[in-house]
C-alpha positions as CSV (number, residue, x, y, z in Angstrom):
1,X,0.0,0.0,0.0
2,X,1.1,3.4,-0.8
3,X,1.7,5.9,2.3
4,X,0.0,8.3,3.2
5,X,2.2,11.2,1.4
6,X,2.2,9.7,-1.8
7,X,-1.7,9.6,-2.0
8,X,-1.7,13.0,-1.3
9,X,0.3,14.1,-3.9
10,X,-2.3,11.7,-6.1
11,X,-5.4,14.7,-5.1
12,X,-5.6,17.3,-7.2
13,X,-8.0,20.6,-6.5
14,X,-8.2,24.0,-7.6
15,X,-6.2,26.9,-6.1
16,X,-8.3,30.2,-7.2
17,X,-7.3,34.3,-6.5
18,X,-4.0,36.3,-6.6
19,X,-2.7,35.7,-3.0
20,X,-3.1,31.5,-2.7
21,X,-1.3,31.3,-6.3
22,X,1.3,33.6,-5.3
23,X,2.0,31.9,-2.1
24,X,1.8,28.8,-3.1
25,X,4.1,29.1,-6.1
26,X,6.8,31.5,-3.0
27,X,6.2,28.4,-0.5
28,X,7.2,25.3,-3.4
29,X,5.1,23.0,-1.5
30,X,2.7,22.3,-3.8
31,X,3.2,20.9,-7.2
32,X,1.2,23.4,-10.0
33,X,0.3,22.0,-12.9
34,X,-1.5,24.7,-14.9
35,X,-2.7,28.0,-14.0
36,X,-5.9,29.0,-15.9
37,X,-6.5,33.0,-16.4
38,X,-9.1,35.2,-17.3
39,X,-7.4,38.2,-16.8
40,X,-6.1,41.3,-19.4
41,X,-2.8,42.2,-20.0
42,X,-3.4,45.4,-18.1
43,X,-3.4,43.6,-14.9
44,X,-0.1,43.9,-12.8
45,X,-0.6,41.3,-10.5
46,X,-2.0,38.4,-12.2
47,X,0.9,39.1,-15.0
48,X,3.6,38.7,-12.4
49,X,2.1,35.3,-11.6
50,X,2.4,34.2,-15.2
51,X,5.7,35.2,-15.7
52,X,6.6,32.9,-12.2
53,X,4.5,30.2,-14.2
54,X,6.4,30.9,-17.6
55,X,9.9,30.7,-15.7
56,X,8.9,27.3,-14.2
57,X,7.5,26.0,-17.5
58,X,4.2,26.0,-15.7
59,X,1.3,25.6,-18.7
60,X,-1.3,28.6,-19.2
61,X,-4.7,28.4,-20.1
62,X,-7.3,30.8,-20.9
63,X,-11.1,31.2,-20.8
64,X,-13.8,33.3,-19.8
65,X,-14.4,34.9,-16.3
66,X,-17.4,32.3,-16.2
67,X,-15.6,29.3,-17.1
68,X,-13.3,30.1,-14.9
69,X,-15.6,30.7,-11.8
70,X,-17.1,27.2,-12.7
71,X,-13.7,25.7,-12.4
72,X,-12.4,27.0,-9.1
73,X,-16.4,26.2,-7.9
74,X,-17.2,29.6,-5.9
75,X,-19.6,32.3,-7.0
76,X,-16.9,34.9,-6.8
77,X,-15.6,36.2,-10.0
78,X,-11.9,35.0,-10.4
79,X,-9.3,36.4,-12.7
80,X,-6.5,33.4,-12.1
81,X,-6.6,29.6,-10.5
82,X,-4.5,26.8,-10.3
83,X,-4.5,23.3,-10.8
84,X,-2.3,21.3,-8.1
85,X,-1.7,18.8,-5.6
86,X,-3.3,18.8,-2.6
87,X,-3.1,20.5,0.8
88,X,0.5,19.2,1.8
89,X,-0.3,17.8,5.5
90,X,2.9,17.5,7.9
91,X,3.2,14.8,10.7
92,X,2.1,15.8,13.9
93,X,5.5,15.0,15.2
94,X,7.3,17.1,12.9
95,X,5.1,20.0,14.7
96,X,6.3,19.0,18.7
97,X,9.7,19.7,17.0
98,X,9.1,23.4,15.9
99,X,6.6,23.7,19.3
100,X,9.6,23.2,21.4
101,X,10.6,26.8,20.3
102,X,7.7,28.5,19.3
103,X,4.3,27.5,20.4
104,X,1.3,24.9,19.3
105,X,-1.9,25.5,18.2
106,X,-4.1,23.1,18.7
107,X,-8.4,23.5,17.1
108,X,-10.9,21.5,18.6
109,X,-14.3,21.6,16.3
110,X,-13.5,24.6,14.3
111,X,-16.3,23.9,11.5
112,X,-16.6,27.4,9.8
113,X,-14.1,27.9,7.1
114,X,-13.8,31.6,7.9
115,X,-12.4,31.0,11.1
116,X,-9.7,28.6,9.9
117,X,-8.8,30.5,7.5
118,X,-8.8,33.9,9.5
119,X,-6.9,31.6,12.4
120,X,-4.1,30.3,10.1
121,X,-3.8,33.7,8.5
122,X,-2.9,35.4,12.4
123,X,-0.9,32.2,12.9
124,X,1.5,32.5,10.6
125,X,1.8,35.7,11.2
126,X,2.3,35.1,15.2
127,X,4.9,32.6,14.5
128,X,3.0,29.4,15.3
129,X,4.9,26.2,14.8
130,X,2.0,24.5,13.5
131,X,-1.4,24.2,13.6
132,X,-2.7,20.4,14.5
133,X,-6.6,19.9,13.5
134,X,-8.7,16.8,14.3
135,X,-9.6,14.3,11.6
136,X,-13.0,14.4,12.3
137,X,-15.6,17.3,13.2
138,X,-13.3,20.3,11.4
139,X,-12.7,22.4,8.6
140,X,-10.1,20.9,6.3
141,X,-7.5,23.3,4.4
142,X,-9.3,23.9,1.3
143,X,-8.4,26.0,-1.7
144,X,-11.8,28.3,-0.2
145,X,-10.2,28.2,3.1
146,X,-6.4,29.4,1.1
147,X,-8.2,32.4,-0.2
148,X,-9.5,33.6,3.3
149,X,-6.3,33.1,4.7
150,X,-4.8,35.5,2.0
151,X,-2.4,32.5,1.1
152,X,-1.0,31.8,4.9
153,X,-2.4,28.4,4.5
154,X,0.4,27.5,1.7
155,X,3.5,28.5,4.5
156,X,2.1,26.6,7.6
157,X,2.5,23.1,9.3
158,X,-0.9,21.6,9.4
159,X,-1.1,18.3,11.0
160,X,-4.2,15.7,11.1
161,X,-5.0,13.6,14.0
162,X,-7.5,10.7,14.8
163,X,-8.0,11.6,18.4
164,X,-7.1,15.4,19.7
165,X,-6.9,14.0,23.6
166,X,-4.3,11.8,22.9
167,X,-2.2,14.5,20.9
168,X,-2.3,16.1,23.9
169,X,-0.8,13.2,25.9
170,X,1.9,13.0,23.3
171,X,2.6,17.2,23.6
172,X,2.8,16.4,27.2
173,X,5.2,13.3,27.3
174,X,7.4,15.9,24.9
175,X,7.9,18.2,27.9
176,X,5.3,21.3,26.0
177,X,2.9,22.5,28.4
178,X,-1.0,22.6,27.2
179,X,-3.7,25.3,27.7
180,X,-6.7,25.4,26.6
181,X,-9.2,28.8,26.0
182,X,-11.8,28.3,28.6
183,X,-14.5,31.1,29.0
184,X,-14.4,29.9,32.9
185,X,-10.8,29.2,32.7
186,X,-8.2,28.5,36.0
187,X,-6.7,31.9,35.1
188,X,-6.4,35.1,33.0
189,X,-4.4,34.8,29.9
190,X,-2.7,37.9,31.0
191,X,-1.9,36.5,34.1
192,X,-0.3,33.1,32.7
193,X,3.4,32.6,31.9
194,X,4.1,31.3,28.4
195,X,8.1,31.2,29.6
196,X,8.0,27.6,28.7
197,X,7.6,25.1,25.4
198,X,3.4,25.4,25.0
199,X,0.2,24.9,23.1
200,X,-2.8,26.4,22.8
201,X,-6.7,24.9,22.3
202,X,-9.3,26.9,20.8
203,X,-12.7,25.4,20.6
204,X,-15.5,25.3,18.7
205,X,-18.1,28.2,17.4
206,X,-20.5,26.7,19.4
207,X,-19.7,25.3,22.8
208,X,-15.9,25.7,23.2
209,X,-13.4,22.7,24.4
210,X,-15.1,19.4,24.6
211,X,-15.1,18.3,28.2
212,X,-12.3,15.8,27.6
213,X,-10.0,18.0,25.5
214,X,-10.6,20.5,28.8
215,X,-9.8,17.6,31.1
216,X,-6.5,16.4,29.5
217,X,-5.1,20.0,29.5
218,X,-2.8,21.4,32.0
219,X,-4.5,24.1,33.0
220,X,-7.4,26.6,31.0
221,X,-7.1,30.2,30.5
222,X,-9.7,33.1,30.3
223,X,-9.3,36.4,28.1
224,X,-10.9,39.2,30.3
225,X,-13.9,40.4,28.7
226,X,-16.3,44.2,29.7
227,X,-19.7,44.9,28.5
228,X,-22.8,42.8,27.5
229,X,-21.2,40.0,25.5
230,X,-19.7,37.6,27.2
231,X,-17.8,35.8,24.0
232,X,-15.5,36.2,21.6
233,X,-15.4,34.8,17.6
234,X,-13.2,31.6,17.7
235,X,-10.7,33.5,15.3
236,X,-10.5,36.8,17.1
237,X,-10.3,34.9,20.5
238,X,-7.0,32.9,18.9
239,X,-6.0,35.7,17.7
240,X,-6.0,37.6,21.2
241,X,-4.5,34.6,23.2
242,X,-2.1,34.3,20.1
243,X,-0.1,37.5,20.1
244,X,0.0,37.4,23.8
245,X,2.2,34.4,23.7
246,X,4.2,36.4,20.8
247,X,4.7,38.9,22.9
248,X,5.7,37.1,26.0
249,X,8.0,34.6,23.8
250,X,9.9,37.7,22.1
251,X,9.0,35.6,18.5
C-alpha cells in the first residue's frame, strides 16, 4: 500500500485568487500543474504570476471569467486559479519539534471555514509552529479556506489527528505545556506565563473545548472580557490569546 504522502500528492484541487497562487508558487510546497487566467494584460498582478509560471514552464490556459468561476467552484468572479496537488499535510511529530521553540496551536471543532482560515492567517503571522486539527468534526484546508487566509495556509505546518486528547498526551510526554481557552478558565491569559515550550486549544463556534480536550489539558485560560457579551469569535479569541504568547516569547 502506498503511504499516506504519496496519495496525497495523487489529489488534485483547484487553487483560485492572486494571494493563494502567489504563495503557493513562493512556499514550493505544492506541485502546480496549470494556471488557468481570465485576466487582461493590463493587470499587474495576475501578470507577475504568469511570468513565475512561464519561468517554471508552468502551462497557461485561458477562458472566460465564467468558465473560470465554474472551475475553481465559488460564485466569486476570479481572474486566475490553479491546478495542483493537494493540501500538503505535515506529521504531527514534525510540529512537537518546531513547538519546542515557538508554540502549538491546537483547534478543537473549528467547522466554519472563515475561522480557519482567518486563524491560520494570524498564525502564521504570530509565528505558530504548527497548527494540529482533528480528523473528524473540522474544517479541512481547502483552496476556499487558502483564499480567506490571504495565502498563509500554503506557508504553515498543518497536522491531522484521529483523536485530539491523545495528541495532547503526546505534547505532554514531549515536555510542552498545554492550555486550553476556557470562557471559565483556571486563570487570565494575561496572568499566565508562556516562559516555557506550549500549546494552545481553541474550541469550537459553538460550545468551546469538549469536556475531555478541557480535562486532558494542564491548565485553561480566560481572556478578560467588559460589557454585555460575554464571548468572543473563535478566530479573534486565537488571535487575542495568540499574540499574547508572541509577545511574552519575544518571536
Amino acid at each position: 500500500m502506498r503511504d499516506y504522502k504519496q496519495k496525497q500528492k495523487d489529489i488534485t484541487e483547484i487553487l483560485y485568487g492572486i494571494h493563494p497562487i502567489t504563495e503557493a508558487l513562493i512556499a514550493k510546497r505544492r506541485k502546480i500543474f496549470t494556471i488557468y487566467t481570465a485576466a487582461d494584460k493590463d493587470n499587474i498582478r495576475i501578470e507577475k504570476i504568469l511570468n513565475i509560471a512561464r519561468s517554471l514552464n508552468i502551462p497557461i490556459k485561458k477562458m472566460s471569467a465564467e468558465k473560470l468561476k465554474y472551475l475553481a467552484k465559488t460564485e466569486n468572479r476570479q481572474l486566475i486559479a490553479a491546478k495542483t496537488t493537494g493540501f500538503p499535510f505535515s506529521e504531527a511529530e514534525e510540529i512537537y519539534e518546531y513547538g519546542k521553540e515557538n508554540f502549538i496551536l491546537l483547534l478543537d471543532s473549528i467547522l466554519d471555514a472563515h475561522n480557519l482560515g482567518a486563524i491560520i492567517r494570524t498564525a502564521l503571522c504570530a509565528g505558530a509552529g504548527g497548527v494540529i486539527i482533528p480528523k473528524n468534526r473540522s474544517a479541512m484546508p481547502s483552496p476556499g479556506v487558502s483564499k480567506i487566509s490571504a495565502g498563509a495556509l500554503e506557508h504553515i505546518k498543518i497536522a491531522k489527528v484521529v483523536n485530539l486528547t491523545d495528541t495532547i498526551k503526546r505534547l505532554k510526554k514531549n515536555n510542552i505545556w498545554v492550555a486550553g481557552l476556557d470562557a471559565k478558565g483556571d486563570y487570565s491569559l494575561f496572568e499566565t506565563k508562556f516562559d516555557k515550550a506550549s500549546a494552545i486549544v481553541i474550541g469550537g463556534e459553538e460550545k468551546g473545548l469538549r469536556r475531555l480536550v478541557k480535562d486532558e489539558c494542564d491548565f485553561t485560560v480566560s481572556i478578560p472580557l467588559c460589557g454585555q457579551i460575554d464571548s468572543l469569535n473563535a478566530s479573534v479569541s486565537a488571535s487575542v490569546v495568540m499574540y499574547e504568547m508572541y509577545r511574552q516569547k519575544g518571536l
